[in-house]
C-alpha positions in Angstrom: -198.9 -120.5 -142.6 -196.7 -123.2 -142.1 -195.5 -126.4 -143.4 -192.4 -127.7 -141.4 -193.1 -129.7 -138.1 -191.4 -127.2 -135.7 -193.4 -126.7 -132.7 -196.0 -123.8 -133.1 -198.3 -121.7 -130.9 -201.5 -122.0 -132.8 -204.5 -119.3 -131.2 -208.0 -120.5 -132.6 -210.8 -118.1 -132.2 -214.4 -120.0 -132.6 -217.5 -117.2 -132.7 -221.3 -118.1 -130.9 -222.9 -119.1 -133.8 -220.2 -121.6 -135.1 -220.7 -123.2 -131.5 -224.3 -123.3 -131.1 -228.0 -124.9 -132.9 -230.5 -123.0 -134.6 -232.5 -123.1 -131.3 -229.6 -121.7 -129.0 -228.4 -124.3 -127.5 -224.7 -126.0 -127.0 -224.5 -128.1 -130.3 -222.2 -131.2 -128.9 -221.4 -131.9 -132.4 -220.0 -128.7 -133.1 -218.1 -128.9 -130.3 -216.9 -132.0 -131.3 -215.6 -131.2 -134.7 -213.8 -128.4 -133.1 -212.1 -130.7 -130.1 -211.3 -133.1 -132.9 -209.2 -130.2 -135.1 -207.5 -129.3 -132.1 -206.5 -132.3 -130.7 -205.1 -133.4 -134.3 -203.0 -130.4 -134.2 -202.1 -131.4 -130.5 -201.2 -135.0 -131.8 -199.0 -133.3 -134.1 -197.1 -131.7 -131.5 -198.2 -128.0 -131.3 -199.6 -125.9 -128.6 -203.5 -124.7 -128.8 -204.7 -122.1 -127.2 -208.5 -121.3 -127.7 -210.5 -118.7 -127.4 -214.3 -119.8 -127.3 -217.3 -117.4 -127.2 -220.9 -119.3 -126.6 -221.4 -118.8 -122.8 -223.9 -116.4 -123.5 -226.1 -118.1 -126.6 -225.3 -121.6 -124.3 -226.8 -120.3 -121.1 -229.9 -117.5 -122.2 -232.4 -120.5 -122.8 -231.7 -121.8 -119.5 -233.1 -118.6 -117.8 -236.0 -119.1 -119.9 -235.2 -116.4 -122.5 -236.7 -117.2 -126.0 -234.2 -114.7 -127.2 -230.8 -113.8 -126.8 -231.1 -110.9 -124.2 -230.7 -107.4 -124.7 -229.6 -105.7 -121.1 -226.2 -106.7 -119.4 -227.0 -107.7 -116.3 -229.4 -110.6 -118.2 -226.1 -111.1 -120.5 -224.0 -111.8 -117.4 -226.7 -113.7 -116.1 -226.5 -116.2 -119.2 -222.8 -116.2 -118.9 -222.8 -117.3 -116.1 -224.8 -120.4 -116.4 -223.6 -120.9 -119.8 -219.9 -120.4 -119.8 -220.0 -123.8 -117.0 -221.8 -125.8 -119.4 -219.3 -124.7 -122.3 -216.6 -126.0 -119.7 -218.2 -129.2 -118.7 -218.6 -130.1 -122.2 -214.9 -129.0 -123.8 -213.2 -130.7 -120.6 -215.1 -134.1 -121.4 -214.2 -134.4 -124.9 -211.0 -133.2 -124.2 -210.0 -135.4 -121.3 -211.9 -138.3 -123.5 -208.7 -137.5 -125.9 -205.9 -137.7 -122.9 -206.0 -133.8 -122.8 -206.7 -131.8 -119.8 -208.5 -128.0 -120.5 -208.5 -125.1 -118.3 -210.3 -122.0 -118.3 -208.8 -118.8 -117.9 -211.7 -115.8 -117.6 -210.0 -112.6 -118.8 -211.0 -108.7 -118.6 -209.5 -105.8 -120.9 -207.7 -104.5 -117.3 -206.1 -107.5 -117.6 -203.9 -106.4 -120.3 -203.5 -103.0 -119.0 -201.7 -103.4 -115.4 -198.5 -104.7 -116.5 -198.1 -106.8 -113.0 -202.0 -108.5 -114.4 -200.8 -109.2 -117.4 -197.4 -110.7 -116.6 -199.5 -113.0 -114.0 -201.4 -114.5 -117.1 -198.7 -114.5 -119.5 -196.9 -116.4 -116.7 -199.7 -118.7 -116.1 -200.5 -119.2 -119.2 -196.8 -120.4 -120.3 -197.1 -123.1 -117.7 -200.3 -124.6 -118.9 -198.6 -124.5 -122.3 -195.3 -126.3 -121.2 -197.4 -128.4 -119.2 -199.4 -129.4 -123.0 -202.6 -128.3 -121.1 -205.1 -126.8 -123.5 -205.8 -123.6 -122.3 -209.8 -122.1 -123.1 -210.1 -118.3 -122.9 -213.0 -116.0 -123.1 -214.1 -112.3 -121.6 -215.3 -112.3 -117.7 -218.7 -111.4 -119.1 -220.4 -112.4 -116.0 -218.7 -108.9 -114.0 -217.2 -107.0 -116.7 -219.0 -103.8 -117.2 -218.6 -102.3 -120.7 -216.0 -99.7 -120.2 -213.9 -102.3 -119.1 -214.5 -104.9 -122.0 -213.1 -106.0 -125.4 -216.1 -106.2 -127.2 -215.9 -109.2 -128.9 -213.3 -112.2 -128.6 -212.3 -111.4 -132.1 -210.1 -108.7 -130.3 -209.2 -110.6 -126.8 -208.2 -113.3 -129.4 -205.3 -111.1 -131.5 -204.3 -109.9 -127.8 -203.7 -113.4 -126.5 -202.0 -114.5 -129.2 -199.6 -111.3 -129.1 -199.7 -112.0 -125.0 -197.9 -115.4 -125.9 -196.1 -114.8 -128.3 -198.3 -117.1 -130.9 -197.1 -118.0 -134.3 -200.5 -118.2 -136.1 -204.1 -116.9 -135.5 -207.0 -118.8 -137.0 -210.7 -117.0 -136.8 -213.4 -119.0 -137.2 -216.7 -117.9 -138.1 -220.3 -117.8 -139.9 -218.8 -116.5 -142.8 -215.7 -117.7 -145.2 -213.4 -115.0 -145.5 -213.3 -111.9 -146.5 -215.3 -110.2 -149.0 -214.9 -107.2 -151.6 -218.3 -106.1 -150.9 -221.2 -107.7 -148.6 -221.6 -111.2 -150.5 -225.4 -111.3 -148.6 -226.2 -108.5 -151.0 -224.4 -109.2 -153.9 -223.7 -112.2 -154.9 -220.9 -111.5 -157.5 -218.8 -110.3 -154.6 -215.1 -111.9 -155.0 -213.5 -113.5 -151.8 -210.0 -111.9 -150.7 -207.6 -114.7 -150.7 -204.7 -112.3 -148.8 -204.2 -109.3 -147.0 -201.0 -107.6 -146.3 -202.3 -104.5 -145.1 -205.7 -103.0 -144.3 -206.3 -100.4 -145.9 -209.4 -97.7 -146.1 -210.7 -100.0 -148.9 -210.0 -103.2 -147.1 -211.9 -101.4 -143.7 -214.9 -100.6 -146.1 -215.2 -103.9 -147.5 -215.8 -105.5 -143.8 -219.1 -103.1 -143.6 -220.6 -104.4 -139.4 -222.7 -107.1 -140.2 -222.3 -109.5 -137.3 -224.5 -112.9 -136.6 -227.5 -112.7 -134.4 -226.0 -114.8 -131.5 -222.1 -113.1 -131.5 -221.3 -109.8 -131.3 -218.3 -109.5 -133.7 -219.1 -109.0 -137.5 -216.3 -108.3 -139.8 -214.7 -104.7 -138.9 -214.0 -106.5 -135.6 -212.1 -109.0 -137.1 -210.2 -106.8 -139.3 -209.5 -104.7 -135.9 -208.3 -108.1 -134.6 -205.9 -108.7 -137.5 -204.6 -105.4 -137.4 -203.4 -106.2 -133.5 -201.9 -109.5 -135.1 -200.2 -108.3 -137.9 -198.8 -105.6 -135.7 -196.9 -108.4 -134.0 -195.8 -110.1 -136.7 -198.5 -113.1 -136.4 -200.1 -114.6 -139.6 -203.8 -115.3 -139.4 -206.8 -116.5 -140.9 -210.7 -116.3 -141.4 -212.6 -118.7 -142.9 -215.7 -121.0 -141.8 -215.8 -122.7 -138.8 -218.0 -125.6 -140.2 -215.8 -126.3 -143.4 -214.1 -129.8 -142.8 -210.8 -129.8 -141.8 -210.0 -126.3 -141.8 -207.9 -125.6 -138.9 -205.5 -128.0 -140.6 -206.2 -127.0 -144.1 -205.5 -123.2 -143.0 -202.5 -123.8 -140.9 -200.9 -125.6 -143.8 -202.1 -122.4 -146.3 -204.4 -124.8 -148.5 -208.0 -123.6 -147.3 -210.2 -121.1 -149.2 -210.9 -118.1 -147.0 -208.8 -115.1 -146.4 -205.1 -114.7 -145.2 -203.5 -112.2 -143.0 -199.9 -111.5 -143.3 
């Protein structure tokens, strides 16, 4: 959290089903909202680094699955058609804001040959200087799952630690984090901060993930962990909830805080 104007390095982490309808497809006006929040921070001087999942849930329907598929090589198939119409559409209503985005596709090897991962820490410090906006996700299209995060709730925290960020903001399906699963009971209490994860804090999160992401909460925890490690406050709360990248980077939003 932050509250002075000093120039920050904000990573924002947006799950599938915060970027996508009910039937699967891109939902412009979620995209939108989100290009809005980000270019309001932008605006305000800061750099914005995002890392977007949806080429998957954007690009299944177009291979005429009904359902999100279940075998990779259908996965990477969808990826591949979705993550250019996930492009298309964040470059527009970027560029219709002056801002240019870029795409950088990113494996876990990446971060694991130190002469790969200087190349896109190097890279990505030049979009950033140059106030380029750059968009991150996993190669899903030829990763194979040895070789892959997981989730971008984890490739998110290890960006943000890559660049040296000074805040992480999750956005998801759900608004925070939760004493017990508030699906099942609905007297569950919201955790407003964490300081440090603990065995209780871990068996809070449960696994529950959306049916369109693959992330529920223990990955994010994992991903705060990573952040934390570095020194990098973060956040989870609801991606639809107005105003809440601002809200959150200023500490005034209702979700949970990771310090």
């Amino acid at each position: 959290m932050y509250a002075d104007k000093e120039r920050k390095r904000i990573v924002v982490k947006i799950g599938s089903s915060s970027l996508t309808s009910f039937q699967g497809e891109i939902s412009l006006k979620k995209l939108e909202n989100l290009v809005n929040q980000i270019v309001k921070q932008k605006d305000e001087g800061h750099e914005v680094i995002l890392v977007s999942s949806g080429a998957v849930a954007a690009g299944y329907r177009k291979l005429g699955f009904i359902d999100r598929p279940k075998t990779l090589p259908e996965k990477q198939a969808s990826a591949s058609i979705g993550q250019g119409l996930l492009m298309e559409s964040y470059s527009t209503l970027f560029l219709s804001h002056g801002y240019i985005a870029s795409q950088l596709l990113i494996t876990r090897s990446d971060f694991s040959d130190e002469t790969r991962y200087q190349n896109v820490r190097n890279t990505m410090n030049v979009l950033l200087d140059r106030g380029i906006i750059p968009i991150i996700n996993e190669n899903d299209t030829v990763t194979i799952n040895r070789l892959k995060f997981g989730d971008n709730d984890t490739l998110s925290a290890k960006v943000a630690g890559l660049i040296d960020a000074d805040f992480l903001a999750i956005l998801s399906d759900i608004d925070g984090l939760y004493e017990d699963n508030p699906h099942t009971n609905p007297n569950a209490k919201r955790i407003h901060e964490v300081t440090d994860i603990t065995e209780d804090i871990e068996a809070a999160a449960g696994d529950a993930g959306s049916s369109v992401g693959t992330g529920g909460m223990k990955s994010k925890l994992d991903a705060f962990k990573i952040s934390m490690a570095s020194g990098i406050n973060g956040f989870l709360g609801k991606a639809d909830t107005p105003h809440i990248l601002d809200k959150a980077i200023n500490g005034t939003e209702e979700g949970t805080y990771y310090s």
